[in-house]
C-alpha positions in Angstrom: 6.5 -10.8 -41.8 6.7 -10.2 -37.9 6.7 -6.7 -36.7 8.8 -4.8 -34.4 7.8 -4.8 -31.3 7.0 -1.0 -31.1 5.6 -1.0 -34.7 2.4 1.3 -34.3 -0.5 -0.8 -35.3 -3.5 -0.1 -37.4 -5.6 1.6 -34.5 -3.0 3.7 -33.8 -1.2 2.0 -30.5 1.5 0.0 -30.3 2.0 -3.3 -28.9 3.6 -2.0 -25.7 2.5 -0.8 -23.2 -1.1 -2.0 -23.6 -2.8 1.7 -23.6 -0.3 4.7 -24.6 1.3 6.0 -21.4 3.5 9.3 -20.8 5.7 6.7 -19.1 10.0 7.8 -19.4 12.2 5.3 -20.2 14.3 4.8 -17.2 17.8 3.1 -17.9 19.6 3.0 -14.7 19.0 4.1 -10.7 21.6 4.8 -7.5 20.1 4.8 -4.5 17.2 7.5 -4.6 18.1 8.3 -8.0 16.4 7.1 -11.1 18.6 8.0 -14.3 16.3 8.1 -17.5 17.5 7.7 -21.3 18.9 10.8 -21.9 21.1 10.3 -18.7 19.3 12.8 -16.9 18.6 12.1 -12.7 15.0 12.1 -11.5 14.9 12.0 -7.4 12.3 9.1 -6.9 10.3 10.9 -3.8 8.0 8.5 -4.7 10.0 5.1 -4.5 8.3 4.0 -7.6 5.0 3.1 -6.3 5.9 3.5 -2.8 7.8 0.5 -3.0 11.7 1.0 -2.8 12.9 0.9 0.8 16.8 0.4 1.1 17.6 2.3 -2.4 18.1 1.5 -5.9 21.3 -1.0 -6.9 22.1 -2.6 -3.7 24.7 -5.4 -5.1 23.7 -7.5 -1.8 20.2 -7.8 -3.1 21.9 -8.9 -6.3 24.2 -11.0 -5.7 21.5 -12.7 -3.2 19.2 -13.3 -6.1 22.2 -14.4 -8.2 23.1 -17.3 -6.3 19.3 -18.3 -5.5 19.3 -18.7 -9.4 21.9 -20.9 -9.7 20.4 -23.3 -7.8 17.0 -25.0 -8.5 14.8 -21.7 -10.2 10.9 -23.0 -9.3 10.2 -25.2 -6.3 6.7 -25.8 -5.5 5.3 -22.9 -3.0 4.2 -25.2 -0.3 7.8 -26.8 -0.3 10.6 -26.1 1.5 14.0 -24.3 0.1 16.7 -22.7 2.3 15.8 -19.3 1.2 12.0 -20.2 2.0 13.3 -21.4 5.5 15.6 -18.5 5.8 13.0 -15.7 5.2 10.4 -17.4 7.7 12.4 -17.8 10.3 13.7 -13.8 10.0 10.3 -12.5 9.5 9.3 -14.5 12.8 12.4 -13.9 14.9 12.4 -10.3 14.1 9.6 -8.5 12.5 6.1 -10.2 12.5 4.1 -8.8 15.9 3.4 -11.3 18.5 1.1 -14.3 17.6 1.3 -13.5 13.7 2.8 -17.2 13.4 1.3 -18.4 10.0 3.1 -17.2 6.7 1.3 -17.6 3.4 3.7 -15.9 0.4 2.2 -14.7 -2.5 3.5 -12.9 -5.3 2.3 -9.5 -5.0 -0.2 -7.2 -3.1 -3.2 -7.9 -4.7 -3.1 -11.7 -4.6 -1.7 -11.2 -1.0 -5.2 -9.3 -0.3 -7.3 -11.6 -1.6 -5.7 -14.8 -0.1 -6.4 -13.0 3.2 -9.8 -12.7 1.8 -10.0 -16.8 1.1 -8.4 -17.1 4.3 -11.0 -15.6 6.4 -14.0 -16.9 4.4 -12.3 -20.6 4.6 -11.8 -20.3 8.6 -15.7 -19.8 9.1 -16.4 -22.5 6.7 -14.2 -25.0 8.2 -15.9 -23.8 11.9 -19.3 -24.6 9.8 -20.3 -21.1 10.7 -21.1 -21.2 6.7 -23.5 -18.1 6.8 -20.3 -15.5 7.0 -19.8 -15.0 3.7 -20.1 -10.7 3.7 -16.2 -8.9 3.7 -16.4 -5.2 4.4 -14.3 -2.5 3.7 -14.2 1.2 3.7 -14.9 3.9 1.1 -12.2 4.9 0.3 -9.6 2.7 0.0 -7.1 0.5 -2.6 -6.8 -3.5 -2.0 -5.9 -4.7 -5.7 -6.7 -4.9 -9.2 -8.1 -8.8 -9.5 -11.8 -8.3 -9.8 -11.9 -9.7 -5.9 -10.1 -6.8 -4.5 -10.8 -4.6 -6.9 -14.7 -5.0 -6.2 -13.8 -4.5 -1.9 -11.8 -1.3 -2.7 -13.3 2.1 -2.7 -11.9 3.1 -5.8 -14.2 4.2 -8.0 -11.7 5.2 -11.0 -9.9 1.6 -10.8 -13.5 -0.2 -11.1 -14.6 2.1 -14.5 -15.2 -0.3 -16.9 -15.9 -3.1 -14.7 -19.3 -1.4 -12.6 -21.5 -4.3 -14.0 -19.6 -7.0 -13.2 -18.1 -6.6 -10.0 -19.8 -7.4 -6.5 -21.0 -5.2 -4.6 -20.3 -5.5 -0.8 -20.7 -3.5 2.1 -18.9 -0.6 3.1 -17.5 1.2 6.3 -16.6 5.3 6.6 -13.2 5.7 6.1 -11.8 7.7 9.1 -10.9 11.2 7.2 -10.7 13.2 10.3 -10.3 16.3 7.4 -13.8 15.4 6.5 -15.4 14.3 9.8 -19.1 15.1 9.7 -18.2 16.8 13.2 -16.2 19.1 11.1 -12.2 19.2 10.9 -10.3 17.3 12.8 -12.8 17.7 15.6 -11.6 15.3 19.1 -14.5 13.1 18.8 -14.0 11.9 15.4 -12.8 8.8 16.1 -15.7 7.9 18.0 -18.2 9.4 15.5 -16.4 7.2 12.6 -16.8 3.6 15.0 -20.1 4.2 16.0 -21.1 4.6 12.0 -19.0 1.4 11.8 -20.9 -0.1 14.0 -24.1 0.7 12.4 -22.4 -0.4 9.4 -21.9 -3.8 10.6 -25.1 -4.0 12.0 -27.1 -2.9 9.0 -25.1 -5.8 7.1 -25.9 -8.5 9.5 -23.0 -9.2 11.8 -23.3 -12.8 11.9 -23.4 -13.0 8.2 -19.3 -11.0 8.0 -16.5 -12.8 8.0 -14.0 -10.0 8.3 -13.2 -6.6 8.2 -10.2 -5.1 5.5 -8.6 -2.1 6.3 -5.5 -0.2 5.7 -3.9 0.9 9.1 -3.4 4.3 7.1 -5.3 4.8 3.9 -2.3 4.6 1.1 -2.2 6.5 -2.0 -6.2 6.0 -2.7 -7.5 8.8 0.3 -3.4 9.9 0.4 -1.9 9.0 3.5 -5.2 9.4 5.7 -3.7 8.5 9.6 -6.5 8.0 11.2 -7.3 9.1 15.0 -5.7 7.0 18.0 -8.9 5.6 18.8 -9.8 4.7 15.8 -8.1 1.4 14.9 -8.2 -0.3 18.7 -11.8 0.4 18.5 -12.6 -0.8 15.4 -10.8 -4.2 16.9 -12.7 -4.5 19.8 -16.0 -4.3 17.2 -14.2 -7.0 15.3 -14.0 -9.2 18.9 -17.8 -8.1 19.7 -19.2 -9.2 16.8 -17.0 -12.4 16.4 -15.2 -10.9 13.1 -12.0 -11.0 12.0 -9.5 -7.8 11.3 -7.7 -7.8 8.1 -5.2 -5.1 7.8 -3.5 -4.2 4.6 -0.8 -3.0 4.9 0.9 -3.5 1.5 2.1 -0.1 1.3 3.1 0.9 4.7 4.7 -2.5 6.3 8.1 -3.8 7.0 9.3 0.0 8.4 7.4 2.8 5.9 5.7 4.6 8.3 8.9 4.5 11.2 7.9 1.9 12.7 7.7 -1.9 11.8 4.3 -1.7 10.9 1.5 0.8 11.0 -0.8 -0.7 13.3 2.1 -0.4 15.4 1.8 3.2 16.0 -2.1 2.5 17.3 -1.2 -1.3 19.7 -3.3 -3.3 17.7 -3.1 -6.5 16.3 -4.6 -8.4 13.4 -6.2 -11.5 12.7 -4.5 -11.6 9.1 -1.8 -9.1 8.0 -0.7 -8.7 4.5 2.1 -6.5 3.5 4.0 -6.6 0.8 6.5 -3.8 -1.5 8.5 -2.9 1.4 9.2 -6.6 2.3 11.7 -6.9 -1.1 12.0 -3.3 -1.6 11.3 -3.7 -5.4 14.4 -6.0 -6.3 11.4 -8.9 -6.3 7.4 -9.9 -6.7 6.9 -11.2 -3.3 3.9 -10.4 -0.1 3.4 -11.9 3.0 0.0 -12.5 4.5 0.2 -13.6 8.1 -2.1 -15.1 10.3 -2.6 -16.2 14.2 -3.2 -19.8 15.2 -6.7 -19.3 15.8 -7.0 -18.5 11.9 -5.4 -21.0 10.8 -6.1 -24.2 12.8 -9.8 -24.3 11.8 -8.5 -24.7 8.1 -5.7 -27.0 9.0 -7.7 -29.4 10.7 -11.0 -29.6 7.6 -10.2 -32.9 5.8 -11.6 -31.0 2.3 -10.3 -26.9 2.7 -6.8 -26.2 1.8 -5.1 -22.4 1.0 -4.0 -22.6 -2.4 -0.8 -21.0 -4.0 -0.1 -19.0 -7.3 2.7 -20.5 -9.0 4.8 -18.1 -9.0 4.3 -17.5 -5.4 7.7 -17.9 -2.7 10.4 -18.5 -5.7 13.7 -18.8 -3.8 15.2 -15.8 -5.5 12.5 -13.5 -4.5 12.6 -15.2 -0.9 16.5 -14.6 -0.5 15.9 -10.9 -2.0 13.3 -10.6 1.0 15.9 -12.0 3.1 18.7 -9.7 1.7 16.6 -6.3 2.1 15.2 -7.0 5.8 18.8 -7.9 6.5 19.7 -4.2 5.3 16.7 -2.7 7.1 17.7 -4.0 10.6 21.7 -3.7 9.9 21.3 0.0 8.8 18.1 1.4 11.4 16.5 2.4 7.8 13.0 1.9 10.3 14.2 4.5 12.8 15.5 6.2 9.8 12.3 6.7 7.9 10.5 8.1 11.1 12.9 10.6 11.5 13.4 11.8 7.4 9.4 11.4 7.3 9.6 14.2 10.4 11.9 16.1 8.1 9.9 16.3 5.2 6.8 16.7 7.3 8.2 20.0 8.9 9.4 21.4 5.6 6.1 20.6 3.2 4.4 22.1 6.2 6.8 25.3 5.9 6.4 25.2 2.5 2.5 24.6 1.7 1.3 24.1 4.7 -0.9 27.4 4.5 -0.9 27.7 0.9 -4.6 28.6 -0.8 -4.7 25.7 -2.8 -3.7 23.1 -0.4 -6.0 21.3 1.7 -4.0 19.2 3.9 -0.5 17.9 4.6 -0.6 14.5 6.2 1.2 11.3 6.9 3.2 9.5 9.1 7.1 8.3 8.6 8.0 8.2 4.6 4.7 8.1 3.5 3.4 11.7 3.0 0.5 13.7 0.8 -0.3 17.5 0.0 -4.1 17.6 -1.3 -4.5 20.0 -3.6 -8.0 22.0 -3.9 -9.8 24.7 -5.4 -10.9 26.5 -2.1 -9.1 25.6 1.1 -11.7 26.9 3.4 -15.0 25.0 1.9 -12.4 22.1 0.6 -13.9 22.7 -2.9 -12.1 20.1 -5.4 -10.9 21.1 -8.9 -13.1 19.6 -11.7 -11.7 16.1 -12.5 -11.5 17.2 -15.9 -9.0 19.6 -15.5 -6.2 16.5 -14.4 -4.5 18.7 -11.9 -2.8 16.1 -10.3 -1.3 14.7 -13.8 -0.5 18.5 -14.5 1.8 19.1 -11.3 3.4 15.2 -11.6 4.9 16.5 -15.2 5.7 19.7 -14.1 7.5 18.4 -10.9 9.0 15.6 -13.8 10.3 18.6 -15.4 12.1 20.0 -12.7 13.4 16.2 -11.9 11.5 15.0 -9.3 8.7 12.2 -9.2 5.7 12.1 -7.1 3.3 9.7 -7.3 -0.5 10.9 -8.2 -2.9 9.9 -5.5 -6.6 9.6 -5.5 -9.5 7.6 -6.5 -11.2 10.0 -9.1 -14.4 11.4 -6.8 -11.1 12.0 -3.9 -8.6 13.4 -6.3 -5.8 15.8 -6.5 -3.2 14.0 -3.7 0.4 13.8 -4.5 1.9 11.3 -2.0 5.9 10.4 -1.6 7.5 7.4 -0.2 10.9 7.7 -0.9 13.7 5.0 -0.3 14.6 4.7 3.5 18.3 6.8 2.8 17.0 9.4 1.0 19.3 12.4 2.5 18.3 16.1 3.9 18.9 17.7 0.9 16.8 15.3 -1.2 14.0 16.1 1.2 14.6 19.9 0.9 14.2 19.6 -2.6 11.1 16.8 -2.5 9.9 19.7 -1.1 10.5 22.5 -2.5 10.1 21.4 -5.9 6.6 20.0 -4.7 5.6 23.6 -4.0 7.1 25.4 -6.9 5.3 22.5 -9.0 2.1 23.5 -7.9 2.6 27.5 -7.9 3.4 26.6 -11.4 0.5 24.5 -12.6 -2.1 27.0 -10.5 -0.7 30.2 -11.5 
């Protein structure tokens, strides 16, 4: 006889999700409101997993997707639908930086990632330059879960498990200016962190890299780690010197999270490949962008025997017209401007709040994408054990009090609780992010 779906089993679990999980069960949403069960209202400071943009139950974004599905459901990726030609030609009119002229979709971050990956590694083989075949990245960072981008990320508790089979590659210092080995945000971190780069690079054999991966800012791994001005336009220049290309992830903070279009952005630099993904559907659809120059591109397009393969599921029209809907909303509304000026707002008031509090190391980030780093000692930066789950402690207690943060870290880096609310989230909803942030953490460390 078949069994209920969430029939416990004999081990204990149930068929759903995979592993036990403290997840709610949410029901309905409005705007930055998620609405669980029991009809209570949880304020989603953390937009999910820093995904929503324009706000939960936009019936544009609906009724977009609605009559994308009416017509034909699955086309194949590489050809061309209205909504597919639609989406292009708004990303390039009005949001892709200069030169950015090569669209690849995918379905979601990770695969975006690592078909930037391909991508690079492709382009050298199709030049014949056959021996670039290293990818670095930094220590402490988040690209994916497949076993690609999970093996480039510095995420030590998202690899447990997998330590023996995934490849090992090597790394670059992620520029913490909190933990410069100069000391605290000391003015010449930024050249301290490019010349270890450099001796990064050089200690892998630059002629044997094919590229570079970095987030613009660190996301949810380090916790919204904005790294010094010099930072990024030198580690391009090192990319040029050495013949290497730049990819920049910016899954998390593109398409207007961080107040401006996209992060690298804020520091004038641009990319070989970008990839960004949550923000370009806002959460009403799977879909990432990766995006690449000419010169990237035209090696591969002109090999008689390399192609860039799709996933299947990769550019449906419904999650291309979604795409199209939500950037339409973004640059209708200002929610770019918008999210500068909120992410100010909550800046100023969790650094009135916390921003001197015993137990918090740091409050940084840029636009809507925000973190407090909770420690044991402020002044030596002393961590809590990992043992003691701090971080899952002060999610349920802020859960409690009806607010959602989403816990940061990487399991050696731990103890970050980062928000990324949707673009109209409203004064009061960032008085009470918070406020309710702070009284969350008094709570748990009392």
């Amino acid at each position: 006889m078949a069994r209920d779906q969430h029939t416990t089993t004999t081990t204990g679990l149930r068929d759903w999700p995979f592993l036990p999980a403290r997840g709610i069960n949410i029901v309905d949403a409005d705007d930055c409101w998620l609405i669980d069960s029991d009809g209570r209202r949880i304020l989603d400071a953390a937009g999910g997993a820093i995904v929503a943009n324009v706000g939960h139950g936009r019936a544009e974004v609906a009724d977009a997707i609605r009559e994308a599905s009416l017509h034909p459901s699955y086309v194949v990726p590489t050809w061309k639908t209205p909504q597919r030609e639609a989406l292009v030609e708004r990303l390039r009119r009005d949001w892709l930086p200069p030169g950015l002229t090569h669209v690849h979709l995918t379905s979601g971050g990770s695969e975006g990632v690592e078909s930037a990956v391909k991508i690079a590694l492709q382009h050298f083989a199709a030049k014949g330059e056959t021996q670039r075949v290293k990818i670095m990245a930094r220590d402490v960072s988040y690209h994916g879960t497949t076993l690609a981008t999970a093996a480039l990320s510095g995420h030590i508790g998202r690899k447990r498990g997998l330590e023996g089979f995934l490849a090992r590659h090597p790394t670059l210092p992620t520029p913490w200016t909190l933990r410069s080995r100069l000391g605290p945000h000391h003015p010449d971190a930024g050249a301290a962190f490019l010349e270890a780069s450099r001796a990064a690079i050089e200690a892998a054999g630059p002629d044997t890299v094919a590229a570079i991966l970095v987030e613009a800012v660190t996301g949810s791994s380090g916790g919204a780690i904005v790294p010094p001005p010099d930072y990024l336009p030198g580690l391009r220049a090192l990319c040029d010197e050495y013949g290497i290309l730049l990819i920049v992830d910016e899954v998390m903070t593109g398409f207007g999270r961080v107040g401006a279009k996209f992060a690298a952005d804020h520091f004038g630099v641009a990319p070989d490949l970008l990839v960004s993904g949550k923000g370009l559907a806002g959460g009403y659809a799977a879909i990432c962008g990766v995006f690449a120059t000419a010169a990237v591109a035209e090696p591969i397009a002109a090999a008689k025997d390399i192609s860039v393969m799709f996933h299947t599921f990769a550019a449906l029209p419904s999650a291309c017209a979604a795409a199209d809907a939500v950037l339409s909303i973004l640059e209708r509304e200002q929610l770019v401007a918008r999210a500068g000026a909120m992410g100010a707002k909550l800046r100023a008031r969790l650094d009135e709040r916390l921003g001197q509090h015993p137990h918090v190391a740091e409050v940084r980030g840029v636009g809507l994408l925000q973190a407090v780093e909770v420690v044991r000692d402020r002044d030596t930066l002393e961590p809590f054990a990992e043992e003691e789950k701090i971080t899952d402690k002060i999610v349920r207690e802020a859960l409690r009090r009806g607010v959602f943060y989403y816990p940061g870290g990487t399991g050696p880096v731990r103890d970050i609780l980062v928000m990324g609310p949707p673009f109209t989230v409203s004064d009061a909803q960032v008085e009470q992010m918070a406020d309710t942030l702070a009284d969350s953490i008094d709570a748990v460390l009392a």
